[in-house]
ZAZAZA-834514 format. One record per residue (C-alpha): residue number from 1; residue in one letter; x, y, z. Coordinates in nm, 2 decimals, padded with zeros to 4 digits. Layout:
BEGIN
<site NUM, A, <X, Y, Z>>
...
END
This chain:
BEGIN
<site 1, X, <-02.37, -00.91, 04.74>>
<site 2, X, <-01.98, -00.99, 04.75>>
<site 3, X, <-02.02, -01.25, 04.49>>
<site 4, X, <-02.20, -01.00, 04.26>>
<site 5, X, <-01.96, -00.71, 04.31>>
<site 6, X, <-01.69, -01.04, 04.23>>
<site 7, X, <-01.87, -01.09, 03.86>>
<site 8, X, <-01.91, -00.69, 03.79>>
<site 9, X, <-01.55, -00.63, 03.82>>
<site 10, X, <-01.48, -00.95, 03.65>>
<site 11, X, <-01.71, -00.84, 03.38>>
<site 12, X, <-01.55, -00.43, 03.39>>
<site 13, X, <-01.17, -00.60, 03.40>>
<site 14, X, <-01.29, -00.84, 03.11>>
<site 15, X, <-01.40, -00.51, 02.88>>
<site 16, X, <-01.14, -00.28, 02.94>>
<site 17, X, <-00.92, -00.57, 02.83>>
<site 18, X, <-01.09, -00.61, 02.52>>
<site 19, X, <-01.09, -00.20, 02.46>>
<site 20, X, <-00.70, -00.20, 02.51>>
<site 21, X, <-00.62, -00.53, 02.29>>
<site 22, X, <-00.78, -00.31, 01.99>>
<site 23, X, <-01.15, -00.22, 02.05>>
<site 24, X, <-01.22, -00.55, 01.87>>
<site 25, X, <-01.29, -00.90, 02.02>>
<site 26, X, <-01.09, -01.18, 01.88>>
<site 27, X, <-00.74, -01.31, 01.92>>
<site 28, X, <-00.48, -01.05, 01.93>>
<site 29, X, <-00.07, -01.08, 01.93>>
<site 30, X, <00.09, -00.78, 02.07>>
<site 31, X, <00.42, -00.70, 01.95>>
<site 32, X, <00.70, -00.49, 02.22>>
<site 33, X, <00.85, -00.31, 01.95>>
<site 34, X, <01.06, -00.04, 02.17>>
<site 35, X, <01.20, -00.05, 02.54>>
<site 36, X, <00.87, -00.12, 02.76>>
<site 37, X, <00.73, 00.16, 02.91>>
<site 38, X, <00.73, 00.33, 02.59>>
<site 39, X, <00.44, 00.23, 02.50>>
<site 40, X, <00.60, 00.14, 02.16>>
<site 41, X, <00.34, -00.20, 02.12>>
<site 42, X, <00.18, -00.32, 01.75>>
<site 43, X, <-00.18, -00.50, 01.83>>
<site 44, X, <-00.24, -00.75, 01.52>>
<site 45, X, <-00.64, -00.92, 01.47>>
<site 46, X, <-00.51, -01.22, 01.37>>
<site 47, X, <-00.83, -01.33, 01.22>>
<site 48, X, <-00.89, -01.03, 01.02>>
<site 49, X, <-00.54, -01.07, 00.88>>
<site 50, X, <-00.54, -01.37, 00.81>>
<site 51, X, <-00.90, -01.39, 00.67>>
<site 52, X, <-00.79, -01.05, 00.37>>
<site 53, X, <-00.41, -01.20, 00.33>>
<site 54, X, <-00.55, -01.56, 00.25>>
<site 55, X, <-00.31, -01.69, -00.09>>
<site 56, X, <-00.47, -01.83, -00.37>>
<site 57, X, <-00.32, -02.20, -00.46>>
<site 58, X, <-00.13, -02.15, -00.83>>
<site 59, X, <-00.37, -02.25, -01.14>>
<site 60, X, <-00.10, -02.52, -01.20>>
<site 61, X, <00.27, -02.58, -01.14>>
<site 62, X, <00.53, -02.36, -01.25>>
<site 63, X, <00.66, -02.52, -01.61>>
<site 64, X, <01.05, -02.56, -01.64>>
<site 65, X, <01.17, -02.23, -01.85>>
<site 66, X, <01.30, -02.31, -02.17>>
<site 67, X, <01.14, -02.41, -02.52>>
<site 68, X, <01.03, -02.19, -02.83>>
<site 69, X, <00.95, -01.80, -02.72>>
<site 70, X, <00.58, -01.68, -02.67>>
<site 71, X, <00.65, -01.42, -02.93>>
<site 72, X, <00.75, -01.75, -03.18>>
<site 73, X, <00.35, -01.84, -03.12>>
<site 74, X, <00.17, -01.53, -03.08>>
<site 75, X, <00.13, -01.18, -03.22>>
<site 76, X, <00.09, -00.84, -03.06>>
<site 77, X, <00.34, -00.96, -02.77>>
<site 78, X, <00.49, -00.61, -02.66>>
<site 79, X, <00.56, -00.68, -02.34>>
<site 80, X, <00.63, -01.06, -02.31>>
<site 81, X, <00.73, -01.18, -02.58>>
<site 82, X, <01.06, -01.27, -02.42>>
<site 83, X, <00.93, -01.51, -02.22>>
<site 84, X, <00.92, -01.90, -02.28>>
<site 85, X, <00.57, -01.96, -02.40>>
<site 86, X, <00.49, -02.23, -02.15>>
<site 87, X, <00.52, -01.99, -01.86>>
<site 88, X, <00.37, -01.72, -02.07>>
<site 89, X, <00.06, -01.98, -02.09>>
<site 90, X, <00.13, -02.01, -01.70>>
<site 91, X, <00.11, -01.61, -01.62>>
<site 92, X, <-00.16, -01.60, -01.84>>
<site 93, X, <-00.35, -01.85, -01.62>>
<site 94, X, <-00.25, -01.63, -01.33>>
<site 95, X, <-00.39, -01.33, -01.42>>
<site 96, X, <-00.74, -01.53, -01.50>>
<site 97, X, <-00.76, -01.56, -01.20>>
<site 98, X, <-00.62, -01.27, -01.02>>
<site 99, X, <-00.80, -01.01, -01.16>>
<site 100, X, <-01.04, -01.14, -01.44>>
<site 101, X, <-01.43, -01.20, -01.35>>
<site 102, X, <-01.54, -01.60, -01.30>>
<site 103, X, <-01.80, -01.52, -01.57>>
<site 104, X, <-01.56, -01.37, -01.82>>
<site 105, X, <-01.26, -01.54, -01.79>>
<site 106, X, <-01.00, -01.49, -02.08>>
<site 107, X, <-01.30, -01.29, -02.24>>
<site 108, X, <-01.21, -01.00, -01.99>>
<site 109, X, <-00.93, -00.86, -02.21>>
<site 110, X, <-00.95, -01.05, -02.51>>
<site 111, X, <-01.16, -01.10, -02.82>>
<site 112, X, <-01.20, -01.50, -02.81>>
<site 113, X, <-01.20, -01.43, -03.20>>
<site 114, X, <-00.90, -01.26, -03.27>>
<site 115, X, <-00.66, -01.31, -02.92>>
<site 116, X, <-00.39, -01.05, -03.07>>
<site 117, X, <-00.67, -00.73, -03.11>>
<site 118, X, <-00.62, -00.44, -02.85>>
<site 119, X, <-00.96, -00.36, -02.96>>
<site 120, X, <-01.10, -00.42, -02.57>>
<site 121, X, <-00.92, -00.15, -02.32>>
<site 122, X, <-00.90, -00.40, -02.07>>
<site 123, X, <-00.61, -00.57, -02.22>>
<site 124, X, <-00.47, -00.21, -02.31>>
<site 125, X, <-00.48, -00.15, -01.94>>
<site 126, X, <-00.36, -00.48, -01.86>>
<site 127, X, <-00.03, -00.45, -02.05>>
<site 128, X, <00.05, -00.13, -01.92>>
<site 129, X, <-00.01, -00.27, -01.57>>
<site 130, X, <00.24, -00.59, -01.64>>
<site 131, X, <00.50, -00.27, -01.71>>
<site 132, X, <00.42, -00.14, -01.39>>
<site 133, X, <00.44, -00.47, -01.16>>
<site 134, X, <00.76, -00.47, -01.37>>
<site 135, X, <00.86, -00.16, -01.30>>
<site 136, X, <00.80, -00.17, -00.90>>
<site 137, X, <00.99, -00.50, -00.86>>
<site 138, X, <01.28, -00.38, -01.05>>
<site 139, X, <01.31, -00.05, -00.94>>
<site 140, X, <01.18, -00.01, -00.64>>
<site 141, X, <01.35, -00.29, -00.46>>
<site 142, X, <01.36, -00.01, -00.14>>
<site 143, X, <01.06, -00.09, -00.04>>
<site 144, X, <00.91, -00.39, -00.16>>
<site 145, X, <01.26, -00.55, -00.09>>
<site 146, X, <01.29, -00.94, -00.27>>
<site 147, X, <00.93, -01.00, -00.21>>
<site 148, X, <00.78, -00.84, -00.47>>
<site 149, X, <00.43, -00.75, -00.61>>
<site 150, X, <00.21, -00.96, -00.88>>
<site 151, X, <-00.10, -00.84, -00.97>>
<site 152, X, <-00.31, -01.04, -00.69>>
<site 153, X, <-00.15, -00.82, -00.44>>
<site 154, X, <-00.36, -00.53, -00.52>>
<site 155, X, <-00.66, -00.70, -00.73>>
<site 156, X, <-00.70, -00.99, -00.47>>
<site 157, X, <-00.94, -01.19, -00.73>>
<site 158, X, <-01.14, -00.87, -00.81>>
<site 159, X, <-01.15, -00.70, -01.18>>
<site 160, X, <-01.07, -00.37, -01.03>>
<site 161, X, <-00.90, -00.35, -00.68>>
<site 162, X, <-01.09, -00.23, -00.38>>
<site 163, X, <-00.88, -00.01, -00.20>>
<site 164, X, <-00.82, 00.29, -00.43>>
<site 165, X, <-00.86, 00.65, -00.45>>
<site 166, X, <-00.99, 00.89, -00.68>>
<site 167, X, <-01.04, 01.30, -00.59>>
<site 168, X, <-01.30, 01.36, -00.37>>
<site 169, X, <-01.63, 01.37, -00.43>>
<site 170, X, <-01.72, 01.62, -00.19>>
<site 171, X, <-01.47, 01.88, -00.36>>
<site 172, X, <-01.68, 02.09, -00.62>>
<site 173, X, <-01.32, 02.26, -00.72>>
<site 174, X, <-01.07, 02.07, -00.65>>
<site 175, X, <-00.80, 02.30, -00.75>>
<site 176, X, <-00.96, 02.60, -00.52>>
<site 177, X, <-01.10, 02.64, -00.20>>
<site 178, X, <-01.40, 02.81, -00.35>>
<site 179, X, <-01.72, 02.53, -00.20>>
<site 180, X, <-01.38, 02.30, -00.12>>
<site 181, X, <-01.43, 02.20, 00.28>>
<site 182, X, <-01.11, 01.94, 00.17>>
<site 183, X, <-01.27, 01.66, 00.34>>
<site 184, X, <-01.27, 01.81, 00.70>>
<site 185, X, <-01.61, 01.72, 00.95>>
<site 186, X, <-01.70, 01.44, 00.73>>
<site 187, X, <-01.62, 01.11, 00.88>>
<site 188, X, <-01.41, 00.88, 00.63>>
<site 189, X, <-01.23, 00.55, 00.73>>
<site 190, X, <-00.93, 00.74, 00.53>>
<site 191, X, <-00.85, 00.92, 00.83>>
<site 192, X, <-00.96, 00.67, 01.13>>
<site 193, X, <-01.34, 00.85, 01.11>>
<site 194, X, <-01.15, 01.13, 01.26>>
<site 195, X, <-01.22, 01.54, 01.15>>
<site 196, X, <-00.89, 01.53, 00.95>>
<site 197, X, <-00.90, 01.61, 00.60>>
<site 198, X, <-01.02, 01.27, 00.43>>
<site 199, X, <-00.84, 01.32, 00.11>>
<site 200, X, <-00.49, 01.38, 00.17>>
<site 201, X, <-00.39, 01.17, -00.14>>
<site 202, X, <-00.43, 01.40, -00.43>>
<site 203, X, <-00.13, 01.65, -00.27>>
<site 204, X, <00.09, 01.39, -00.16>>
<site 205, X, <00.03, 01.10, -00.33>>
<site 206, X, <-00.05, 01.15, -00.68>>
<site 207, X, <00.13, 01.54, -00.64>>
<site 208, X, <00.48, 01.62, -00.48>>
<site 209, X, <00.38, 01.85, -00.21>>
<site 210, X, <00.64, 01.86, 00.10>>
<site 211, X, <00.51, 01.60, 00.35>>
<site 212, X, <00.68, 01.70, 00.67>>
<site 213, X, <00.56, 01.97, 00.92>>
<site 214, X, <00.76, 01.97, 01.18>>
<site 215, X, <00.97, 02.24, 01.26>>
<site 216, X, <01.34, 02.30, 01.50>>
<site 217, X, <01.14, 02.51, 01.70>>
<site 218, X, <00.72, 02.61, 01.81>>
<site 219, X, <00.77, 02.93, 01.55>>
<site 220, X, <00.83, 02.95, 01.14>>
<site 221, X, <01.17, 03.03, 01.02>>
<site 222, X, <01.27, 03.14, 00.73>>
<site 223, X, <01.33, 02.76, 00.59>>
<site 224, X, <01.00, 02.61, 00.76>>
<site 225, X, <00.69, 02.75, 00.71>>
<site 226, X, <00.40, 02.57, 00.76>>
<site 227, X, <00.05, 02.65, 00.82>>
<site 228, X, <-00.18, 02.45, 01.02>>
<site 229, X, <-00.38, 02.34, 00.66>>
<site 230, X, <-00.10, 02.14, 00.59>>
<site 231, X, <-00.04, 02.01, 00.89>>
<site 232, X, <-00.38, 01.89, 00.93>>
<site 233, X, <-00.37, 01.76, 00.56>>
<site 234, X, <-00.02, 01.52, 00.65>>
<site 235, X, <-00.17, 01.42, 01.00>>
<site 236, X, <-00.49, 01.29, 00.73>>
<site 237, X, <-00.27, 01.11, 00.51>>
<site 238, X, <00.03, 00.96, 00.79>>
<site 239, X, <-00.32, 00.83, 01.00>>
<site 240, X, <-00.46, 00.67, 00.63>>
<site 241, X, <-00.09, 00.48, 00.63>>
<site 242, X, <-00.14, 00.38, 01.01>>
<site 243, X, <-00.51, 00.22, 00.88>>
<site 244, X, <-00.36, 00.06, 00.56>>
<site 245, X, <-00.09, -00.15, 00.75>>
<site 246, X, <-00.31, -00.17, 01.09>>
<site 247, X, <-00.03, -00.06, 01.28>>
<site 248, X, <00.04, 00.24, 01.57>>
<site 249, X, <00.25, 00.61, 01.49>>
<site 250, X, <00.54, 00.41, 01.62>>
<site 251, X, <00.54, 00.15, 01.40>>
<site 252, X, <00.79, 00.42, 01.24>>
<site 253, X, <00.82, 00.67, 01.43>>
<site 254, X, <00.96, 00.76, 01.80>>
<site 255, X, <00.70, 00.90, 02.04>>
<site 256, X, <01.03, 01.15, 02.20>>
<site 257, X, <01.00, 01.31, 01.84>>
<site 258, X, <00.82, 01.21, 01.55>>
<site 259, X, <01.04, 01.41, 01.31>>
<site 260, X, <01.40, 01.26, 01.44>>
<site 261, X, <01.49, 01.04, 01.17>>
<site 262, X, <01.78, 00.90, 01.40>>
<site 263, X, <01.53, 00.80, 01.65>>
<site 264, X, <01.30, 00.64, 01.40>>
<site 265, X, <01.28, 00.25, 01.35>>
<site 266, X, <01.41, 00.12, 00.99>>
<site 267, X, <01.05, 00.12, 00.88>>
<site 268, X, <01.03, 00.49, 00.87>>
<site 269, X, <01.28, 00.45, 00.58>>
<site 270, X, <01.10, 00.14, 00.38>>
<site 271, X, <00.75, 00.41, 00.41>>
<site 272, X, <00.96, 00.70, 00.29>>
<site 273, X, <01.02, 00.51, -00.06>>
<site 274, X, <00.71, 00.36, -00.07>>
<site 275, X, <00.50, 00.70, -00.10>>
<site 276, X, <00.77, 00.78, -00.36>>
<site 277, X, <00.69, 00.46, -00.56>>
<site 278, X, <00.32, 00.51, -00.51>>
<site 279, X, <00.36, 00.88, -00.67>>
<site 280, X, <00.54, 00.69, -00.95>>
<site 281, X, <00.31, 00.46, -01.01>>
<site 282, X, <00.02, 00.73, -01.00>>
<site 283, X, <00.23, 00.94, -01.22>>
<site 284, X, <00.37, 00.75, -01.42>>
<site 285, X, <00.15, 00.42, -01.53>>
<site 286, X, <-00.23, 00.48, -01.38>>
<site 287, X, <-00.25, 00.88, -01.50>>
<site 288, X, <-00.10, 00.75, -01.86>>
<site 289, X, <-00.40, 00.59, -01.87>>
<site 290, X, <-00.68, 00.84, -01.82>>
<site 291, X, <-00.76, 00.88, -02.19>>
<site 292, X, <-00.81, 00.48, -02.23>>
<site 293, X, <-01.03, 00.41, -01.89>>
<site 294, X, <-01.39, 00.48, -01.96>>
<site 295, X, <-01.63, 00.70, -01.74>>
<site 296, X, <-01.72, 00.43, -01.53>>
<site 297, X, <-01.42, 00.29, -01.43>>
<site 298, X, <-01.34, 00.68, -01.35>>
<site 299, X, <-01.37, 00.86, -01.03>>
<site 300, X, <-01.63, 01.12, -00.99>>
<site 301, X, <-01.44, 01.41, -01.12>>
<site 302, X, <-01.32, 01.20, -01.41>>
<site 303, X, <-01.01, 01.10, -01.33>>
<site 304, X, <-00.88, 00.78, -01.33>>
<site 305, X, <-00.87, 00.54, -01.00>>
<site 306, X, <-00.49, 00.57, -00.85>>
<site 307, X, <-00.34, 00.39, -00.56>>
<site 308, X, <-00.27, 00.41, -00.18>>
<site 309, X, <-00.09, 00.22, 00.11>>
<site 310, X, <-00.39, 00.03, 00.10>>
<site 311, X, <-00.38, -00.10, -00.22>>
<site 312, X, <-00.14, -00.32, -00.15>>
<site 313, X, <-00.09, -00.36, 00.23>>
<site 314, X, <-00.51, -00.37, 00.28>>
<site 315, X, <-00.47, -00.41, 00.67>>
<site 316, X, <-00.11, -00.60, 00.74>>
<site 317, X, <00.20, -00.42, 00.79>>
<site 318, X, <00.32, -00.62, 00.50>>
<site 319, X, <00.07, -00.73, 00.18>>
<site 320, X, <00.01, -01.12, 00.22>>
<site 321, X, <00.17, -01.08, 00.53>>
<site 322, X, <00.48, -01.08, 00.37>>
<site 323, X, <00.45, -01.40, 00.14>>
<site 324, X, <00.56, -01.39, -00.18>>
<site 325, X, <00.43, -01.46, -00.50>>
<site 326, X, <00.69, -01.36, -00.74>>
<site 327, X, <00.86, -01.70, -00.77>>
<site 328, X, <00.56, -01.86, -00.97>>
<site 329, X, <00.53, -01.55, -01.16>>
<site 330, X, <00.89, -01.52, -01.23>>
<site 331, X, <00.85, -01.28, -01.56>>
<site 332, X, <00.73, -01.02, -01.34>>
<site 333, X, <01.04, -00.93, -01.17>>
<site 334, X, <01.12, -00.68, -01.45>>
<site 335, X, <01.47, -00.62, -01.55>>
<site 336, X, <01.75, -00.56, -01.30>>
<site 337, X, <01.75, -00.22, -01.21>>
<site 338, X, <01.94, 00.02, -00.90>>
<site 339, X, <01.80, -00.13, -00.54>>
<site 340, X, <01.73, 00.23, -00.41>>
<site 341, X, <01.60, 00.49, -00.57>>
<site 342, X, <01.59, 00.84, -00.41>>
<site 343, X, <01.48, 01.17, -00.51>>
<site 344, X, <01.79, 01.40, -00.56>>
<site 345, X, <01.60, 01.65, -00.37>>
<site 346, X, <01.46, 01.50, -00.12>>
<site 347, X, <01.70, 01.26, 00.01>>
<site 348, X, <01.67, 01.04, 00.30>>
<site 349, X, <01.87, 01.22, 00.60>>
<site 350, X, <02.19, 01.06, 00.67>>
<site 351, X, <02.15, 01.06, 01.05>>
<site 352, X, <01.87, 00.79, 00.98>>
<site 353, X, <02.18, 00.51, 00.90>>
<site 354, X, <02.32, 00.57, 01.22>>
<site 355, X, <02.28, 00.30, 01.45>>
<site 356, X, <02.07, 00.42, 01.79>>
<site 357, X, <01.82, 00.35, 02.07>>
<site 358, X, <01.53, 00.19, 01.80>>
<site 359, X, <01.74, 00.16, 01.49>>
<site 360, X, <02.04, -00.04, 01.35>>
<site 361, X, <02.25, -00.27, 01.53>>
<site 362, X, <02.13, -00.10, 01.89>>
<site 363, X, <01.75, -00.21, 01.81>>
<site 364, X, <01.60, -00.41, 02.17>>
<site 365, X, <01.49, -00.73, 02.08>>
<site 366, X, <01.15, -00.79, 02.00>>
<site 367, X, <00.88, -00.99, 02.23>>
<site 368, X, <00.53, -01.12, 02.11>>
<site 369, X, <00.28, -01.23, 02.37>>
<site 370, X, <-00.05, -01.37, 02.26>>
<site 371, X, <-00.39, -01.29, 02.38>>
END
């Protein structure tokens, strides 16, 4: 009887291990991110990481820079045509096989009859998208730092990427709450399966609507009034960030108060310009776009398919797991631009570059233990 009681609790002590090393079996690193006892841990799966961040080798070697101009040997160049035609050949090859179909190959977005036509909107949408990989490692240097973006980060070998976002299906109207239940009561991995809005994107992501909801105090003010709509609508969107990077709240934030930007880790800041680069790119590149896409490669409501955290990131706190690519796709760092960009209005709080408990030069040091 003993020995059986013995192999229960084994069994018992051997599950709730696997529920609190991230519901999932399989190897496991746990980071200590804060002081312990805070309970400030990140729990990785390893395999699953390493199995969606997996690099492609390159088609073939970087060639030297140098030589005649790509626009000396082609036509139509409106974008590159300041680039050395060997690595022009060389991105080329890239993008065959980051984003084109095996079956289609160089077909995808050109005519093999006439290369220079724009008569297929693939390659209309492709040039607009080398202006926006352009654009985000040039300008948005605050959050995607020296690493970069090329196009495999969000395509990953696939013609269109799978993690994006259109409006909701589920919203008859989506500009009135007339038949619109916004998402709530129906699971969606958006929100962690959870009774949260499931479409928080469309206000925050591809709009400009005020993200925080925390107030000074339990009451509105005059300043700070928020209803609980909204509220629910940011918790939906901050828990679809968590699932993008497959990290916890206080991977940014500080448990003692989520809103305290001087309590907040640095990546609070890096996530702040990355929503604002998202909207950008929504804005800016993928909604310039909606009269060239056609209705099938269009969301349910007809407009087109914009990004998310997810996008890019697709489960790791940093897409590839922070390899980069840029250095064998060197004409997609863009021209040099300012290394932060923030909104006038909306400025990142200057208490946030104060150094204190989590941030800055007072930051405890970090510990990984494998499971």
């Amino acid at each position: 009887m003993s020995n059986i009681r013995t192999r229960a609790a084994a069994a018992v002590a051997g599950l709730s291990f696997a529920l609190l090393g991230g519901c999932d079996l399989g190897p496991k690193t746990s980071t200590q991110t804060g002081y312990r006892g805070a309970g400030l841990q990140q729990i990785t799966d390893v395999a699953h990481s390493a199995k969606t961040n997996a690099i492609p080798p390159a088609p073939y070697p970087l060639p030297p820079d140098g030589g005649p101009l790509a626009s000396a040997s082609y036509t139509n160049l409106k974008v590159l045509g300041g680039v050395s035609k060997d690595r022009f050949d060389h991105l080329m090859a890239e993008i065959n096989q980051w984003v084109a179909p095996p079956a289609e190959g160089c077909n995808y977005c050109h005519n093999p009859e006439n290369m220079a036509s724009d008569e297929k909107y693939t390659k209309v949408v492709a040039r607009r998208m080398l202006q926006m990989t352009m654009n985000i490692n040039s300008r948005w240097s605050s959050h995607v730092k020296t690493t970069g973006v090329t196009c495999y980060t969000c395509h990953r070998g696939n013609a269109v990427p799978e993690y994006r976002w259109s409006l909701a299906e589920g919203s008859p109207n989506p500009g009135s709450i007339r038949g619109n239940k916004y998402g709530q009561n129906t699971p969606n991995r958006n929100v962690g399966y959870s009774s949260l809005p499931y479409d928080p994107f469309a206000r925050y992501l591809n709009g400009k609507a005020q993200i925080r909801v925390a107030g000074n105090s339990a009451f509105p003010s005059p300043d700070h009034v928020v209803s609980i709509k909204d509220a629910e609508q940011t918790y939906g969107l901050m828990m679809s960030i968590s699932a993008a990077l497959g990290v916890n709240c206080t991977y940014c934030h500080n448990s003692q108060s989520f809103r305290a930007w001087n309590l907040s880790r640095a990546q609070r800041g890096t996530a702040y310009y990355g929503i604002r680069m998202v909207r950008d790119t929504n804005e800016t590149y993928l909604g310039s776009l909606q009269g060239v896409f056609p209705a099938n490669r269009k969301g349910p409501h007809g407009d087109v398919f914009k990004v998310n955290c997810a996008t890019c990131h697709q489960g790791a706190s940093k897409p590839l797991n922070g390899v980069s690519m840029i250095a064998q796709a060197p004409a997609l760092r863009g021209s040099a631009a300012p290394a932060a960009v923030s909104p006038v209005a909306e400025a990142v709080p200057a208490a946030f570059a104060k150094p204190n408990a989590m941030t800055g030069n007072n930051k405890p040091a970090a510990s990984t233990v494998r499971k």
